[in-house]
N, C-alpha and C positions, 0 to 999 in steps of 0.2 A: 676655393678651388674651382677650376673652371675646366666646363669642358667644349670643345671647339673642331671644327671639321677640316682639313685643307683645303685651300684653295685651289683650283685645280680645272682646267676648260681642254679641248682639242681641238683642233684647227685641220679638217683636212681641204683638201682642192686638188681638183680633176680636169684635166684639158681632155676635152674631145673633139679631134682636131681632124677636117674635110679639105679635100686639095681641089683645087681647079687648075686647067689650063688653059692657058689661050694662048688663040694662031702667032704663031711665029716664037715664042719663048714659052716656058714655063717658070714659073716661080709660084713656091708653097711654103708651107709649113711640113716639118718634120718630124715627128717625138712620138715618143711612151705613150697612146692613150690611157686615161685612165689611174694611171701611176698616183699610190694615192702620197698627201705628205700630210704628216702629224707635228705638231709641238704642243708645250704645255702653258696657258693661258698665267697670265700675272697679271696684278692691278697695279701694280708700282712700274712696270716697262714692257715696254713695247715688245708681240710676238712676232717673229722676223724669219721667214721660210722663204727659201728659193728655189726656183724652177728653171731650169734651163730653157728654152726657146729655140727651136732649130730651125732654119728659115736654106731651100737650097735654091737655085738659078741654074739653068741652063739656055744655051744659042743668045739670042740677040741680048747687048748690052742695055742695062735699064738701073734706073734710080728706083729705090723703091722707102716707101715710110711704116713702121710699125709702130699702132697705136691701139687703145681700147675703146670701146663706145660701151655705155656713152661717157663725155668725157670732163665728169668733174674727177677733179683731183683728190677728194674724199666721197668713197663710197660706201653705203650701208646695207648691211646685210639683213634681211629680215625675218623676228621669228615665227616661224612655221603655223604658233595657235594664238597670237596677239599682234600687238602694233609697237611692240617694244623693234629696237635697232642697233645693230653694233657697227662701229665704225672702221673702214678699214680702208690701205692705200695700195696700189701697185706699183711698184718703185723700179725704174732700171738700175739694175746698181751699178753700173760702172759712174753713175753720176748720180745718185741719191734721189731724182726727183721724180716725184712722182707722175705718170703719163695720165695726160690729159688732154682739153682741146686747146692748150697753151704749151706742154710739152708734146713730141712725139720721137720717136728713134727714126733717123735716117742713114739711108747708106747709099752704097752702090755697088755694082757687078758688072764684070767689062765679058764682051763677046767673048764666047766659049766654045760655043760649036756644042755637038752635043755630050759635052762631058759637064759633069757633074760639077758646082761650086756650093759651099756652104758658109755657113755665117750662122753663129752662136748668141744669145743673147740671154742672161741671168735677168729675169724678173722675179723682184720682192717682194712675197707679201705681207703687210705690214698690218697686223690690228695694234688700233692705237692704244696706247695705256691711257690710265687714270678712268676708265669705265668698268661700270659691273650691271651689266644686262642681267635680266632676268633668267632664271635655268632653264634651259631648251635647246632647241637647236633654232639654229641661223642659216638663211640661203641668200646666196646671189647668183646671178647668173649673166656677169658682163661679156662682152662678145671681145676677142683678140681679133683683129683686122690687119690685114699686109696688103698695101695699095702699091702697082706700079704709078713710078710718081711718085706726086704727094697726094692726102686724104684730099686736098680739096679740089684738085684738076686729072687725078689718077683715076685708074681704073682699079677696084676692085676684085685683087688674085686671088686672094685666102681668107677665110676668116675661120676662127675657133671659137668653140664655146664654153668659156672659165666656171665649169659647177665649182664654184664655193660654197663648204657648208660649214661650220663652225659648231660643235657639240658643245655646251657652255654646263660644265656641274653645277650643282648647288652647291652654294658659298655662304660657310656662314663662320663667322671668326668675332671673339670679344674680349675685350682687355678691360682689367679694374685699374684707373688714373684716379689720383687724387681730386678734387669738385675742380670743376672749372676745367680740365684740359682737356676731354673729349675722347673721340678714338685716335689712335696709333702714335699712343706714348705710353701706355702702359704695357702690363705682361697678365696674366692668368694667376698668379699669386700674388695676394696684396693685404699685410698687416696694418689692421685699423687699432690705433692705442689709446685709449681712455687716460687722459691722466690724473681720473679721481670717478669715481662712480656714485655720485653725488645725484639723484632723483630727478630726472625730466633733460638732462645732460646730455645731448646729441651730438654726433657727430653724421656725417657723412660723402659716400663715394660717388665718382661715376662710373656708368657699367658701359663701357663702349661695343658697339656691334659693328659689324659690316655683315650683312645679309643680302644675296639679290631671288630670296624666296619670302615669302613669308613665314615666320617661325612664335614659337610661344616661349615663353621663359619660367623657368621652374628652380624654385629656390627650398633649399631645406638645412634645417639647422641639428648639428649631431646635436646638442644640447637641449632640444626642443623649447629657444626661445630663451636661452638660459647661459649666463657665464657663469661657471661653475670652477671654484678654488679645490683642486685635486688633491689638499690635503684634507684641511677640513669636511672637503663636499657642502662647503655652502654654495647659495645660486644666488644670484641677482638677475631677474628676469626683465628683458628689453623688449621693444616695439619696434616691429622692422618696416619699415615702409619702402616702397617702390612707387617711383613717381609720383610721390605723395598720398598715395593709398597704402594703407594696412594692409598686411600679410600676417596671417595667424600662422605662426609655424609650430606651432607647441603640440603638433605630432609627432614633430622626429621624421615624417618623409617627405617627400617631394610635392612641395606644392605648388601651382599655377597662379605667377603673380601677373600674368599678360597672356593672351591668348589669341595668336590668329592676325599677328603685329605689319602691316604693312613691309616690304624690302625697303633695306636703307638708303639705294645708292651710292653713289661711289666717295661719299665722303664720309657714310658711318652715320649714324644715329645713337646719341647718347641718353642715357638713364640714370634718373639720382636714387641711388641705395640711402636709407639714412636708418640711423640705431639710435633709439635712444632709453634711458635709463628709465626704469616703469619706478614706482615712491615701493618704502620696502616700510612693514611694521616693525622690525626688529636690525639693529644694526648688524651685518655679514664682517662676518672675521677677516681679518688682517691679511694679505695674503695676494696670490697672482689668480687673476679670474680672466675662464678662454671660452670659447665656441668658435667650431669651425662652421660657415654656412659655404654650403654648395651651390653654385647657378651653374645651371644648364639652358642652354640654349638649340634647338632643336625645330625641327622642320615638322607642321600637323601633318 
């Protein structure tokens, strides 16, 4: 039996957004400062949050480009007390790709005199999957830019500044798979079957993790160390080993078979459980012989 945390992150982002004018037209940005947005973090796909973008024009007709700086196409956020990094994109969605110094959005606005025109634009923010940072939080702080023109012979009307911050839980989740398969094929219950209990007779599992903390493992056997036949109450006492070291569990509580283990990354880190069969002086009666053992896995 196993016990296990959800996985589980926040994602918010904050535009804080300044207007300029200049002689003969204005063009800005428009919106919500501060407006926060939330989702929930997965390691199997991608989190996908969108912001609206309000960009308005008024008097002289002009082309204008919106882009971010700076401008690679994957950016990473950084966390607040290390040198760990999460990755992430900002995507327009009317066409998926993400803005950078190879994409940008362009438009245009014909003479208006001084009334007001506007133009909307859905930017996505995308943290990529298949990562698991470390728990903490994560910052960026890319700049939104609106150039009459283009970025690179325009003049610079607007720009905003993208607070990204990313609150990341602690993640910690582990499954029992048969030897050899690793993490994320197994489940949290997993029947190991002897089929003879015959003296020095081992078998064993793997214990899969995903952790992006460091955690300990603690394992305890109700039987303390013992398969016991519920009729008779005979025992046949076994050796449990973790990663190849001994675990004395012949207390009955919880004991620390790892302590203080490195995060796994984003593909898991696997551990070999093994049982095997201690020599007995007297032959054990006939019969079905059980122990449930418990692993915990847990944050110091």
């Amino acid at each position: 039996m196993l016990s296990n945390r959800t996985l589980a992150g926040v994602l918010t982002v904050a535009l804080l957004l300044t207007a300029v004018s200049l002689p003969g037209q204005t063009l800005e940005f428009r919106g919500n400062p501060g407006r926060p947005v939330t989702g929930n973090y997965s390691v199997s796909a991608p989190v996908e949050i969108t912001r609206t973008v309000t960009i308005r024009h008024r008097q002289a007709a002009t082309d204008y480009t919106l882009t971010v700086s700076p401008g690679s196409s994957i950016r990473s956020a950084q966390h607040q007390q290390g040198s760990a990094s999460l990755e992430y994109q900002i995507l327009d969605a009317a066409t998926g790709q993400p803005l950078s110094d190879s994409y940008r959005i362009n438009g245009s606005f014909p003479a208006s005199g001084n009334q007001w025109q506007v133009r909307e634009y859905d930017l996505v923010f995308r943290l990529l999957p298949g990562q698991l940072p470390m728990a903490g939080r994560y910052e960026d702080s890319p700049v939104l830019e609106l150039y009459i023109g283009t970025q690179d012979t325009g003049q610079l009307a607007d720009d905003s500044i993208i607070n990204l911050r990313i609150d990341m839980d602690e993640v910690i989740d582990m499954q029992i798979t048969p030897a050899g398969s690793g993490y994320g094929s197994g489940s949290t219950f997993y029947e190991l079957n002897f089929e003879n209990l015959l003296p020095h007779t081992a078998q064993q599992v793997d214990l899969g993790v995903l952790a992006n903390t460091p955690y300990n493992v603690l394992v305890q056997s109700q039987n303390a160390a013992n398969l016991r036949e519920s009729i008779s109450g005979d025992t046949v006492a076994y050796r449990f080993r973790f990663d190849g070291s001994p675990v004395d569990l012949a207390s009955g509580t919880p004991v620390t078979a790892a302590a203080s283990l490195a995060p796994t990354g984003s593909n898991g880190r696997t551990h070999t459980l093994q049982l095997e069969i201690l020599p007995y002086t007297e032959l054990p009666a006939a019969g079905t012989y059980q122990d449930e053992i418990n692993i915990t896995i847990e944050a110091p």
